[in-house]
Every structure is written in structure tokens, then in C-alpha cells.
MIMIVEX-562477 format. One record per residue (C-alpha): residue number from 1; residue in three letters; z, y, x. Coordinates in Angstrom, 1 decimal. Each point is the difference from the previous one (the first is absolute). Layout:
# MIMIVEX-562477
> NUM ALA Z Y X
...
This chain:
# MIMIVEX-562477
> 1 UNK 2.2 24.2 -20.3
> 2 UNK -0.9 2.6 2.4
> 3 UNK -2.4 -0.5 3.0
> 4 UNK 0.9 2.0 2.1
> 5 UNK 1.5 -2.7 2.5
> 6 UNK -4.2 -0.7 0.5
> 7 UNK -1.5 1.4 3.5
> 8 UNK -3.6 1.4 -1.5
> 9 UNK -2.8 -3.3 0.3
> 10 UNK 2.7 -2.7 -0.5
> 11 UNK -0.6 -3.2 -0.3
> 12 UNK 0.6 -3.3 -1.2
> 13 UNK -1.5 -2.2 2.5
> 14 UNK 2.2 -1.0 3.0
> 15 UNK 0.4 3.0 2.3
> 16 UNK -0.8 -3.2 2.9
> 17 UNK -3.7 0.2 -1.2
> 18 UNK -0.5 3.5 0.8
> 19 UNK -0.6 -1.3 3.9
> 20 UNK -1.7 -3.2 -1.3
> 21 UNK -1.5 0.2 -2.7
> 22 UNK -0.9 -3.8 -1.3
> 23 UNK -3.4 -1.4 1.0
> 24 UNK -2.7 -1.0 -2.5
> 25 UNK -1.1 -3.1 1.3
> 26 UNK -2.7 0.3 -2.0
> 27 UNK -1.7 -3.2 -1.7
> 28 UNK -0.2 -2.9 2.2
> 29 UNK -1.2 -3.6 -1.0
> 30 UNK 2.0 -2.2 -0.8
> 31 UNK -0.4 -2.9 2.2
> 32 UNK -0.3 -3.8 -1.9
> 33 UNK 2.2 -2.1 3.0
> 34 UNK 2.5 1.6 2.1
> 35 UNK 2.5 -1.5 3.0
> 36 UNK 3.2 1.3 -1.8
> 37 UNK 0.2 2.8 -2.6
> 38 UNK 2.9 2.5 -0.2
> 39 UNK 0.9 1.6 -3.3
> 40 UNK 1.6 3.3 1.2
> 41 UNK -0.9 2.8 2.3
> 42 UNK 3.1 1.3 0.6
> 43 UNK 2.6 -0.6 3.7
> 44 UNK 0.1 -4.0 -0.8
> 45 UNK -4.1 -0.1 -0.6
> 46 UNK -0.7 1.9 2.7
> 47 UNK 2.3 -1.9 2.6
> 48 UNK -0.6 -3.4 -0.8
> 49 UNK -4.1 0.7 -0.5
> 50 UNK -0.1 1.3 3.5
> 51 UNK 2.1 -2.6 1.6
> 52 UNK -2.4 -2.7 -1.8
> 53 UNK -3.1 1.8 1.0
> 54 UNK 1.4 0.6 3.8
> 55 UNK 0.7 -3.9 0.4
> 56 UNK -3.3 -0.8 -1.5
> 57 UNK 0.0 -0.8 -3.8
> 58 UNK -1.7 2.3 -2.4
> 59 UNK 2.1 2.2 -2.2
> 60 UNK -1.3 1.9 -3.3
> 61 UNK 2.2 2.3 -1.6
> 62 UNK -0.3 0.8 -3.7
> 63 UNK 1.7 3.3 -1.3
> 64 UNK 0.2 0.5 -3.6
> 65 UNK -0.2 4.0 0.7
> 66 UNK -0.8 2.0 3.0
> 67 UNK 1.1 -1.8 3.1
> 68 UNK 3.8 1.5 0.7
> 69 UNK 0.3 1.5 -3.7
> 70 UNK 3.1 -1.6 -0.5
> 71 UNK 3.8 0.2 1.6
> 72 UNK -1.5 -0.1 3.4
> 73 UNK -1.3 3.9 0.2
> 74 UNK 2.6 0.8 -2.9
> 75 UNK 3.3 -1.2 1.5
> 76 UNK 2.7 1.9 1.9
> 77 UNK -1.3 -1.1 3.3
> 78 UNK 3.4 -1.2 1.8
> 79 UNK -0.2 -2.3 2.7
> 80 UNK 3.5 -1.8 -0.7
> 81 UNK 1.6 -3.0 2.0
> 82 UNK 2.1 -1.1 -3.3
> 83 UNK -0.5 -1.8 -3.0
> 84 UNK 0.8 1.2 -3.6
> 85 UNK 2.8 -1.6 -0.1
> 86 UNK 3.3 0.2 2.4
> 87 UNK 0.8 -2.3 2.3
> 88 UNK 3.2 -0.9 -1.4
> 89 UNK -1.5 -0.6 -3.2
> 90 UNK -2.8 -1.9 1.2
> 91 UNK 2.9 -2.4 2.2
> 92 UNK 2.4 -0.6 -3.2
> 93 UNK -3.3 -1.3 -1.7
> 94 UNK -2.2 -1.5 2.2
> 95 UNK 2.7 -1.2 2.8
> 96 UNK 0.0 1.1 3.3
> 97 UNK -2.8 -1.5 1.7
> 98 UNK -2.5 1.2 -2.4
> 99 UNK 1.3 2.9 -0.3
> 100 UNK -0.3 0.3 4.1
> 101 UNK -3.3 -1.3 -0.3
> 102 UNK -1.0 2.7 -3.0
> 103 UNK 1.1 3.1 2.0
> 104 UNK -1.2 -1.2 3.3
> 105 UNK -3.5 0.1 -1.6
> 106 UNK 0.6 3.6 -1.4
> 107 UNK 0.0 0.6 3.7
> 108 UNK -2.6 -2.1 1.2
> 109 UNK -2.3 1.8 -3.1
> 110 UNK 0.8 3.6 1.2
> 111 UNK -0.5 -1.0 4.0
> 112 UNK -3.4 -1.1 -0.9
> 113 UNK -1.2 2.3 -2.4
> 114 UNK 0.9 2.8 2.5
> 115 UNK -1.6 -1.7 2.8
> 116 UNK -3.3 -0.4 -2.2
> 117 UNK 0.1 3.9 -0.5
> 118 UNK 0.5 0.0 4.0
> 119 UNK -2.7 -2.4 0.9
> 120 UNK -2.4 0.9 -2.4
> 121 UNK 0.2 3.5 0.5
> 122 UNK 0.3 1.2 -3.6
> 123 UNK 0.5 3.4 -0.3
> 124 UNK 2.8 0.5 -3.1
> 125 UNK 2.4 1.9 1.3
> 126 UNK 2.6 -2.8 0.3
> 127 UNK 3.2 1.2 1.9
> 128 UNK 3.4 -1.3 0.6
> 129 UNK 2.4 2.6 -2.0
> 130 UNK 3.0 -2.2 -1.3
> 131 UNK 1.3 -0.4 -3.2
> 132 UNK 2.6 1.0 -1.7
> 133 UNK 1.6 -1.7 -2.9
> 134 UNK 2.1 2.4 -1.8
> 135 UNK 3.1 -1.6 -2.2
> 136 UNK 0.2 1.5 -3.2
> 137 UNK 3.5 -0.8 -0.9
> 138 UNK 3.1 -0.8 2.7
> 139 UNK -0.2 -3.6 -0.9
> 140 UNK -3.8 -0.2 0.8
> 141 UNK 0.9 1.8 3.4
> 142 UNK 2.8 -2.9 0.6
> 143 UNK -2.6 -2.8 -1.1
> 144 UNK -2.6 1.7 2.2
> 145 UNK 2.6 -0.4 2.7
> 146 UNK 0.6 -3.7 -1.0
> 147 UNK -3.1 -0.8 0.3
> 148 UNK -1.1 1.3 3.6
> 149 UNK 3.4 -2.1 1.2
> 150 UNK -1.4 -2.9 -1.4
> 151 UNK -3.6 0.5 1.7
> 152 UNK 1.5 0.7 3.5
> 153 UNK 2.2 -2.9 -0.2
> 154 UNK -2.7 -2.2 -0.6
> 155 UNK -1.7 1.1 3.0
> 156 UNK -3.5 1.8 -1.8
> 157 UNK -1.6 2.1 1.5
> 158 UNK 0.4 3.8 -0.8
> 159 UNK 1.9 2.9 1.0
> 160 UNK 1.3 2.3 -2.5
> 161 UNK 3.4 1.8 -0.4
> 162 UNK 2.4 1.6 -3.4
> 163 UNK -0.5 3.8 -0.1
> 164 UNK 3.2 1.0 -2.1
> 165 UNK -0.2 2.8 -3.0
> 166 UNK 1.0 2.6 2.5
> 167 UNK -3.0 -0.5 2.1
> 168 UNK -2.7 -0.7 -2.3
> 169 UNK -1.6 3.6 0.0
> 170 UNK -1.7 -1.1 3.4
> 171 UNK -1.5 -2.4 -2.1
> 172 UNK -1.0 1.7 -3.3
> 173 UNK 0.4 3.1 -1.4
> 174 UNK 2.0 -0.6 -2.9
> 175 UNK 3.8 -0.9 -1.2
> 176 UNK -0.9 -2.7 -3.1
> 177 UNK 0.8 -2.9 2.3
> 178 UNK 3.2 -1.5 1.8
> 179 UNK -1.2 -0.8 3.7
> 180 UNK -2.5 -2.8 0.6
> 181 UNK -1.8 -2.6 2.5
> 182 UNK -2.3 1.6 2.4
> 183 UNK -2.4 -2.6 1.2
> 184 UNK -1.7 0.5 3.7
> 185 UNK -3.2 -1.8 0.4
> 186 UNK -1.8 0.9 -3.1
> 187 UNK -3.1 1.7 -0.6
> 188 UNK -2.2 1.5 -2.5
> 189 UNK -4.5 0.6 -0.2
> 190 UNK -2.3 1.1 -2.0
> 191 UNK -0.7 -3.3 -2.3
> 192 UNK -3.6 1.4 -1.1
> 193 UNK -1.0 0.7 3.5
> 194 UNK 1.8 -3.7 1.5
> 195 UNK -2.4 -1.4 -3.2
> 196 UNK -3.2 1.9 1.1
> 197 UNK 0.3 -1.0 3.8
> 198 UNK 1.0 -3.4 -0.9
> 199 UNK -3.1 -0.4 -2.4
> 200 UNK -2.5 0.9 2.8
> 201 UNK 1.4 -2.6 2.3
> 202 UNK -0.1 -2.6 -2.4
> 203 UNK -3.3 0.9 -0.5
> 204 UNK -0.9 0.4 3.4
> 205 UNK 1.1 -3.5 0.2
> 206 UNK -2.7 -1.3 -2.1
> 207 UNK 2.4 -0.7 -3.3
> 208 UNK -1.9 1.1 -3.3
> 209 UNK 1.9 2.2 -2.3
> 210 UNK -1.7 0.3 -3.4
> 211 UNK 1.3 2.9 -2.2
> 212 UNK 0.1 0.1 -4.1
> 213 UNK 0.1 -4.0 -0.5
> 214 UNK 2.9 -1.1 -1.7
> 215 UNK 1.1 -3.9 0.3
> 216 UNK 0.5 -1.0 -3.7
> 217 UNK 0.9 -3.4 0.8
> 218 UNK 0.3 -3.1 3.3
> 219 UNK -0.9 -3.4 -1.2
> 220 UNK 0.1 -3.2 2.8
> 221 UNK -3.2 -2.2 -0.2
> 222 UNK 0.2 -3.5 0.5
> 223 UNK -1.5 0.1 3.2
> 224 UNK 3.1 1.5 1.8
> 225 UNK -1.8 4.0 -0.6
> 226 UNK 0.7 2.9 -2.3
> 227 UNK -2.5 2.0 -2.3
> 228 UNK 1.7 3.7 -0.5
> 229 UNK -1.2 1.8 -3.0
> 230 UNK -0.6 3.3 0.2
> 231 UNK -0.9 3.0 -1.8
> 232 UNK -3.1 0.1 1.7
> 233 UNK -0.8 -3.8 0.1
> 234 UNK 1.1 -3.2 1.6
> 235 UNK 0.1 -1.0 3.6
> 236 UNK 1.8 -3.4 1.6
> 237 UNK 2.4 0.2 3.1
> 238 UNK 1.0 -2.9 2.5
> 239 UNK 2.9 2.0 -0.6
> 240 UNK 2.4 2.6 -2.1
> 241 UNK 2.7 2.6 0.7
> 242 UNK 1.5 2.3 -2.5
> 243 UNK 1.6 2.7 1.3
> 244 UNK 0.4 2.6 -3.0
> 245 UNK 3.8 0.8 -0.1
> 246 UNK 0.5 2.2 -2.8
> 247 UNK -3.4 0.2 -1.3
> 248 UNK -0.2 -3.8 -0.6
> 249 UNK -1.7 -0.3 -3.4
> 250 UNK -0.6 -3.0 -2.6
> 251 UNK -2.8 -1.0 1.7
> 252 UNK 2.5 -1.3 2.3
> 253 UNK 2.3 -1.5 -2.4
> 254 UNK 2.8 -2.1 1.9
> 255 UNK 0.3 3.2 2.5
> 256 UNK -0.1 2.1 -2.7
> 257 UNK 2.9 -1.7 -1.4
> 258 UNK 1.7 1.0 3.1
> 259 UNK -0.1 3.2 0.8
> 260 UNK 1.5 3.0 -1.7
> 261 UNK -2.5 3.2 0.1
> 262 UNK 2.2 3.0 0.3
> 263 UNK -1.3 3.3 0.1
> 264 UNK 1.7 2.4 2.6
> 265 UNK -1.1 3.7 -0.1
> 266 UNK 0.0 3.0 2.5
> 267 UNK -0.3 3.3 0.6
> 268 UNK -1.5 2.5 2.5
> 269 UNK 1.2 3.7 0.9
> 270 UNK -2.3 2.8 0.8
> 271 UNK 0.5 0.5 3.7
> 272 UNK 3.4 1.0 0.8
> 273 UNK 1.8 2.6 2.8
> 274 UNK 1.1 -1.5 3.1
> 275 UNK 3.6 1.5 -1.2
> 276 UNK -0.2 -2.1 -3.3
> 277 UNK -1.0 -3.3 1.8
> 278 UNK 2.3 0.5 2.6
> 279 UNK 3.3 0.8 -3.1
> 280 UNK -1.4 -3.0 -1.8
> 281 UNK -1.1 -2.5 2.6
> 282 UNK 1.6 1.4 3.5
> 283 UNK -1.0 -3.6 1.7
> 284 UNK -3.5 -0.3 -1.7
> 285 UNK 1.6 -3.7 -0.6
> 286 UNK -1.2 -1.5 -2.6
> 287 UNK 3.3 -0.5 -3.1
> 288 UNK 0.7 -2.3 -3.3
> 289 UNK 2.8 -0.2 -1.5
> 290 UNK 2.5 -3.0 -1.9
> 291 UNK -0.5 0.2 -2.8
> 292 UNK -1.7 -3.3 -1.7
> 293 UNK -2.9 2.6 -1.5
> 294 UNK -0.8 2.1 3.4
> 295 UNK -0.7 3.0 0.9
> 296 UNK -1.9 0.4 3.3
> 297 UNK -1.0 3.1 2.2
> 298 UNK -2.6 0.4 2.9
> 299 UNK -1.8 2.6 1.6
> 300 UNK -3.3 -0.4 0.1
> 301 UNK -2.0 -1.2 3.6
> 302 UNK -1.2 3.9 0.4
> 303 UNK 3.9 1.4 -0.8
> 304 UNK -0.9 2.5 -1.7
> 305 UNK 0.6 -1.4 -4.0
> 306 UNK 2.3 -2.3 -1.2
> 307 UNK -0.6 -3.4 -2.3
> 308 UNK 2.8 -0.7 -2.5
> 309 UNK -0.1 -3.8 -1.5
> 310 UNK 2.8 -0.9 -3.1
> 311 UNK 0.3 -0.9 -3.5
> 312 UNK -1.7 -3.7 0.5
> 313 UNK -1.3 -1.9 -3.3
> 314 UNK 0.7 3.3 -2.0
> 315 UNK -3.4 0.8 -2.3
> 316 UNK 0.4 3.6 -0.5
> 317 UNK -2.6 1.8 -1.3
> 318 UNK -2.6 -1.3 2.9
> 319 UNK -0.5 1.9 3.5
> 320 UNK 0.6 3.3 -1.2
> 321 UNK 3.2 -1.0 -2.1
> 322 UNK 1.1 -1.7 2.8
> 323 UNK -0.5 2.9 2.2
> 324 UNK 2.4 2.5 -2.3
> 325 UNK 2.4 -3.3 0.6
> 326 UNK 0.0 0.1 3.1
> 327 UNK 0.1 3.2 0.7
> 328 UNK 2.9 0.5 -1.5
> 329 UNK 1.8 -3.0 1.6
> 330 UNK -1.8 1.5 3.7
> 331 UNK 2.1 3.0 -1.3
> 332 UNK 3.3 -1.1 -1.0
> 333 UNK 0.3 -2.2 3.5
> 334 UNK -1.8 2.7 2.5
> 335 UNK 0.8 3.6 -1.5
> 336 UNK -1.8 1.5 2.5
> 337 UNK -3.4 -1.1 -1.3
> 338 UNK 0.5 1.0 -3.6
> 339 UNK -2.5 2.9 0.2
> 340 UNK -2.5 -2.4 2.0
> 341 UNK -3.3 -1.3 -2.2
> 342 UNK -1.7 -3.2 -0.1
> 343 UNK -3.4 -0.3 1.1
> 344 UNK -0.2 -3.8 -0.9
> 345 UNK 1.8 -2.4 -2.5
> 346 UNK -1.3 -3.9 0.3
> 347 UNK 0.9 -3.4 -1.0
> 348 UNK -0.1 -3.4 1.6
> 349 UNK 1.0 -3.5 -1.1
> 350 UNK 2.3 -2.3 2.5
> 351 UNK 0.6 -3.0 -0.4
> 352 UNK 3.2 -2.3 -0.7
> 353 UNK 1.3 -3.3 0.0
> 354 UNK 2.7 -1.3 -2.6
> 355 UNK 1.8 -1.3 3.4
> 356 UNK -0.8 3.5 2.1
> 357 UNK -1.5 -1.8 3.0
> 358 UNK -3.8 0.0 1.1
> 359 UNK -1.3 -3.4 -0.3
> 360 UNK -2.9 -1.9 1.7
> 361 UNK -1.7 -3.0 -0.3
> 362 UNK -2.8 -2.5 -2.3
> 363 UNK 0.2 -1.0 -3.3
> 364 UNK -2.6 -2.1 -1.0
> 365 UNK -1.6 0.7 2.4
> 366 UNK -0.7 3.6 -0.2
> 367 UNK 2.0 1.8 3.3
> 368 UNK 2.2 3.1 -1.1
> 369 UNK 2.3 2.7 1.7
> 370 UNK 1.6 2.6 -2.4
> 371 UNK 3.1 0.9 -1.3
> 372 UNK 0.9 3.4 2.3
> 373 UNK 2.6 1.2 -2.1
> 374 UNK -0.8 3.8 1.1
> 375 UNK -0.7 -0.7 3.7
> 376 UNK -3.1 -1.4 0.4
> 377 UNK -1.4 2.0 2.9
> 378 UNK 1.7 -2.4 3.1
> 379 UNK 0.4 -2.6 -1.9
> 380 UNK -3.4 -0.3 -1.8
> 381 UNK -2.0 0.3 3.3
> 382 UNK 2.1 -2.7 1.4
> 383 UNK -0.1 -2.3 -2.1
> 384 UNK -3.7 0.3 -1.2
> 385 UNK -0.3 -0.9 4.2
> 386 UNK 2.2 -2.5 -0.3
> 387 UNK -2.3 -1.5 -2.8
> 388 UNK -2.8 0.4 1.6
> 389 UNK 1.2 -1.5 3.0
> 390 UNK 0.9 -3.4 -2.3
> 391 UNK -3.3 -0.2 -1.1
> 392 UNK -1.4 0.3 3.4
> 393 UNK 2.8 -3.4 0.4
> 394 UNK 2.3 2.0 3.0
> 395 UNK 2.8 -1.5 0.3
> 396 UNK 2.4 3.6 0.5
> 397 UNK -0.2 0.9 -3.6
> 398 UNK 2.8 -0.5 -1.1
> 399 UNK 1.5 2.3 -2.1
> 400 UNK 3.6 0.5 -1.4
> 401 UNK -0.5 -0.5 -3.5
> 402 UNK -2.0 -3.4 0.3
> 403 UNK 0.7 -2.6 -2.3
> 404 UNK 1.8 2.0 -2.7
> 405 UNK -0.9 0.0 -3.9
> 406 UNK -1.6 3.0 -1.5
> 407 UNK 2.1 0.2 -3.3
> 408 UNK -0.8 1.4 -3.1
> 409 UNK 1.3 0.6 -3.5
> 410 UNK -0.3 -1.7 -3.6
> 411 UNK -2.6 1.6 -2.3
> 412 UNK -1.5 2.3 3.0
> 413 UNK -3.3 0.0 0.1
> 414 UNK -0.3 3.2 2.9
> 415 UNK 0.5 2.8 -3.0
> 416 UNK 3.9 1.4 1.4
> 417 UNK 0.8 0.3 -3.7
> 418 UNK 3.5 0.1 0.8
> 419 UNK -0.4 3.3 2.6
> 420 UNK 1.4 2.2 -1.8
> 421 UNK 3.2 -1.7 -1.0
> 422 UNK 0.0 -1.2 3.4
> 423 UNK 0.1 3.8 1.6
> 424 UNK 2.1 1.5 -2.3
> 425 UNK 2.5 -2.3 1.3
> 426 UNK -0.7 0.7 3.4
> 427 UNK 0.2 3.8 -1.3
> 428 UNK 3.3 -0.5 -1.4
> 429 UNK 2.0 -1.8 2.6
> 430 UNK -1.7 2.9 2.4
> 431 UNK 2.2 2.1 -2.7
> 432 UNK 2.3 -2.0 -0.2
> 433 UNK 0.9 0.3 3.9
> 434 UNK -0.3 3.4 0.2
> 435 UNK 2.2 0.5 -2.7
> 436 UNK 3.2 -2.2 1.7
> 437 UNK -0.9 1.2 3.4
């Protein structure tokens, strides 16, 4: 394969860590007793360790790797208001008033992960841009439609509007879609930067966060307390909270169990013209399509390149076989950048539920949030708060997904053996309805 699609010094770390770069948190003890550990340095860590440490309990978090190596300083960095799922969907299986309940706290997660950035003055470029959702076949564009009519007549609470096939070159610069759902009241950030300000206030708070200590296993005394094992030793906690979404590891079994790593990967362009971003992006709204296997496009927080995300749970010759895969994919749906390069090509690993909702709550014991399904920025702040704030015993936290089971699978033991059957499938009906479109 050729490289010439390769800006000269490209790379293969996220193009996010250029401006933050991860911290070495160099070696710090390992204390013997601590208030209430957190395995998990990530949005959920982070929030629920400084809402702990603000309202007077001691919170220690222990990151396997760097603090922020994972999804949170590799992901998209969309601040959504939705869940994975549509609402419809979500009603037919869940009922009404869960459903209600579900999507209302969508909401409430964006609200106050927005008003953190706000009141915490972190400076990650967050901006409220929109969001378009372009239909990749004329049936997508009619269940699109479907869809919004089903929000507004339950009364939630967004604003958003069809933009027919005719009209969707304000949106994006390209004809490979049939129309789509543009969605006000969306944003976007830089997620490394959000994770680098958000570590110093935790920190600033008085929370620990201990770097390079993996938790290989949780085991409940008989005197009410946990010992964690770690890489680097053993300490005992009043108190635990697990909150690695799709880096949970067998040291956490039962979690494990329940969560489906997926690795999503993106690319970077070299910076762009203005006349290319404004032919491919006129709006600088953030876009992903229908399809079940996305693609997504963004510009990034300075405008001047552009970050292309797609081919999800595909292993294909690692970042730089990924990058010639998404390049041409970049290609086929924006011809306007198929003489750009790539100046970066990265992975990241989300993580998924077998029911596609977040989930929250204790099991044995142990407190967890997890279970993002690809939008963990709102929703991981919020509820790693809303954790918190049960621990600290407040009576508002409440959440939306309360109460519900965290379901598995026979035989899986948090290996997704079954991946690539599983997107292949999701590859072919994606084929499938482009071909009867």
C-alpha cells in the first residue's frame, strides 16, 4: 500500500494528546487504608472522586495506566443529549415510563456536564455546534423522522428539525446520504483537554490519583470492608467503586462479564483550507450517520483539520492499516478531501452492554457506573456525581436506570469472542440497506 495519504511526522497516538499530553504521575505510595477507592481514572472516576472528596469522604483513585489513557482523551468528544438507542426503541422495550425516565436523564447528564465545564472553568473548547444525523438510506430518513415525532409528542426536551435530501449540502458536503435529523443543542470539546482540567480539580480537591496500579481483584472482609489487590500491593477501603467501562478486566470478573470492549478508531487530517472545511463541513456541526457501524465527522476545536471516526470493531492491520481504511472510506463519502493526509490514526475501546443502556448501581457491595454504549462524555460525568452523591447518602440521586439488571451472556467470561461474527452482521444489514434503498 502506498503512503502517501501520511502528512510527514504522523502518528499513532490520538491527535487529542498533542495539546495534552498524559501526565506521569510518577510513583506514589500506595496507601494501606483508604475512605473509598475508585478503580478508573477516566469521566466516572473523576466525577464521583471529587463529589466524595467535596462532601468530605476520602477518595483514592487507582489507574492501571496513565491517568486518562483510556477512552476518555481518545474518544470523539461529543457532548450529546441522547442515548444509543432511539427513543422509540427504548419505549417498545422498556414501556413508556422508563423510557421517559431513560431520556430525561440523557438530558439531565448533558445539562450538568456542561454546567461543570461552565462552573469549573475548564478550558476545552466545548461549543454548542448541532448535530446532524445524516440517513443513509430513504427509509432511515423516514425512521429518523419517526422517531423525532415520537420524542416531541412525549413532551422531551429538545429542539431539532428534518433537513430533506435537497437541503443537506448546508449541512455536509457530500451526496452519499438521503436527508437527515439535525439536532440543536449539541456540542462538542476537546476530550483530552476536558480530562486534563478535570484531573487538576480533582486533585485540587484533595482526591489521590495513583498512576500504573492495576486492581487484579475486590474481595469483601467479614468485617463489612474490602481489601483491593493490586499490581503494586494491597490496600482496604470503607468503600469501592468501579468505574472502568470498556477497560474492565478479569480482575473485575462479574463487571467484566458485562461489558463488551469495542475498539473504535480515528483519524486526523493535516490542516485543511478554510475552502475545504467550509465544502465538507459548511456548519462546523458536528455529523454521524445511520448506519448500525458509523461513520462520524468533526472539525477539530481549532477548525483548521478534520477527525474522521468509522469502521468500529474492525482489526485491520493496526493504526496504520486502519488509517489506509479510513482514508479511503473519508474519501469515498467527502471527495473533496481525497488528496488531504493524515497526520494521526488512533484507537480507543468503548464500552457496551448486551442491553445498550448505561447501568449503575452495587453488587456485592462493590458501587459501579459503566456501560456508555459510545457516549460516555455527559453521561459518565453524571452519573459518576450521581454515585458519588449516593455515597455521600443525598437523597437527589436518583438516576434513570436505577434498579435494572446488568445482563450478560452464557459462556462470556469479558473476551467478545463473538465480535466479529457480531459486526459482520452489523456490516451486512448496513449492505444490505444500501442495497434496497
Amino acid at each position: 500500500m502506498a503512503d502517501d495519504i501520511f502528512a510527514p511526522g504522523f502518528k499513532t497516538d490520538p491527535y487529542w494528546w498533542d495539546a495534552a499530553p498524559r501526565p506521569d504521575p510518577g510513583e506514589v505510595a500506595l496507601p494501606e487504608e483508604v475512605d473509598v477507592a475508585i478503580a478508573g481514572s477516566g469521566y466516572s472516576g473523576m466525577s464521583a472522586a471529587i463529589t466524595l472528596q467535596r462532601g468530605g469522604r476520602e477518595a483514592v483513585i487507582l489507574e492501571a495506566e496513565m491517568p486518562g489513557f483510556g477512552a476518555s482523551t481518545r474518544n470523539a468528544g461529543f457532548v450529546g443529549r441522547t442515548l444509543w438507542h432511539k427513543f422509540g426503541a427504548i419505549k417498545r422495550k422498556y414501556g413508556e415510563k422508563q423510557a421517559l425516565a431513560m431520556a430525561n436523564t440523557a438530558v439531565e447528564a448533558h445539562k450538568f456536564a456542561v454546567e461543570f465545564i461552565e462552573r469549573e472553568q475548564i478550558s476545552c473548547g466545548f461549543v454548542y455546534c448541532g448535530r446532524f444525523i445524516a440517513a443513509a438510506t430513504p427509509s432511515h430518513y423516514e425512521d429518523l423522522a419517526k422517531d423525532l415525532k415520537v420524542m416531541l409528542d412525549h413532551g422531551l426536551e429538545m429542539e431539532a428539525e428534518m433537513i430533506p435530501r435537497a437541503e443537506q449540502r448546508g449541512q455536509i458536503g457530500t451526496d452519499r446520504y438521503y436527508g437527515g435529523m439535525l439536532l440543536h443543542g449539541t456540542g462538542a470539546l476537546h476530550p483530552a483537554l476536558y480530562h486534563h482540567g478535570f484531573l487538576d480539580r480533582v486533585t485540587r480537591s484533595g482526591a489521590r490519583v495513583i498512576g500504573n496500579t492495576r486492581v487484579s481483584s475486590i474481595r469483601r472482609d467479614t468485617d463489612g470492608r474490602f481489601t483491593v489487590e493490586t499490581s503494586r500491593g494491597s490496600l482496604r477501603a470503607k468503600d469501592v467503586i468501579v468505574a472502568t467501562n470498556g477497560y474492565s478486566e478479569p480482575g473485575e470478573k462479574w463487571f467484566a462479564r458485562r461489558m463488551v470492549p469495542i475498539k473504535g478508531y480515528a483519524v486526523a487530517t493535516e490542516p485543511v483550507s478554510s475552502e475545504i472545511m467550509d465544502a465538507v463541513l459548511p456548519t462546523r456541526r458536528t455529523v454521524i450517520d445511520s448506519k448500525n457501524n458509523i461513520y462520524a465527522i468533526r472539525p477539530s476545536p481549532d477548525g483548521t483539520r478534520l477527525i474522521f471516526f468509522g469502521r468500529t470493531g474492525m482489526e485491520e492491520g493496526g493504526e496504520v492499516g486502519k488509517a489506509h481504511r479510513l482514508h479511503a472510506a473519508m474519501k469515498a463519502v467527502f471527495p473533496d478531501l481525497a488528496d488531504v493526509r493524515l497526520s494521526h490514526s488512533w484507537l480507543g475501546q468503548m464500552g457496551f452492554t448486551f442491553d445498550k443502556i448505561p447501568h449503575i448501581g452495587v453488587h456485592d457491595g462493590v458501587h459501579y457506573t459503566m456501560g456508555y454504549n459510545g457516549a460516555g462524555m455527559p453521561m459518565g460525568t453524571y452519573l459518576g456525581r450521581q454515585l458519588g452523591r449516593f455515597l455521600l447518602g443525598d437523597a437527589e440521586a436518583a438516576t434513570g436506570f436505577d434498579g435494572r439488571g446488568f445482563p450478560t451472556r452464557p459462556f462470556y467470561r469479558g473476551e467478545p469472542w463473538f465480535l466479529p461474527m457480531a459486526v459482520g452482521y452489523y456490516n451486512m444489514r448496513d449492505r444490505w440497506d444500501t442495497f434496497r434503498k
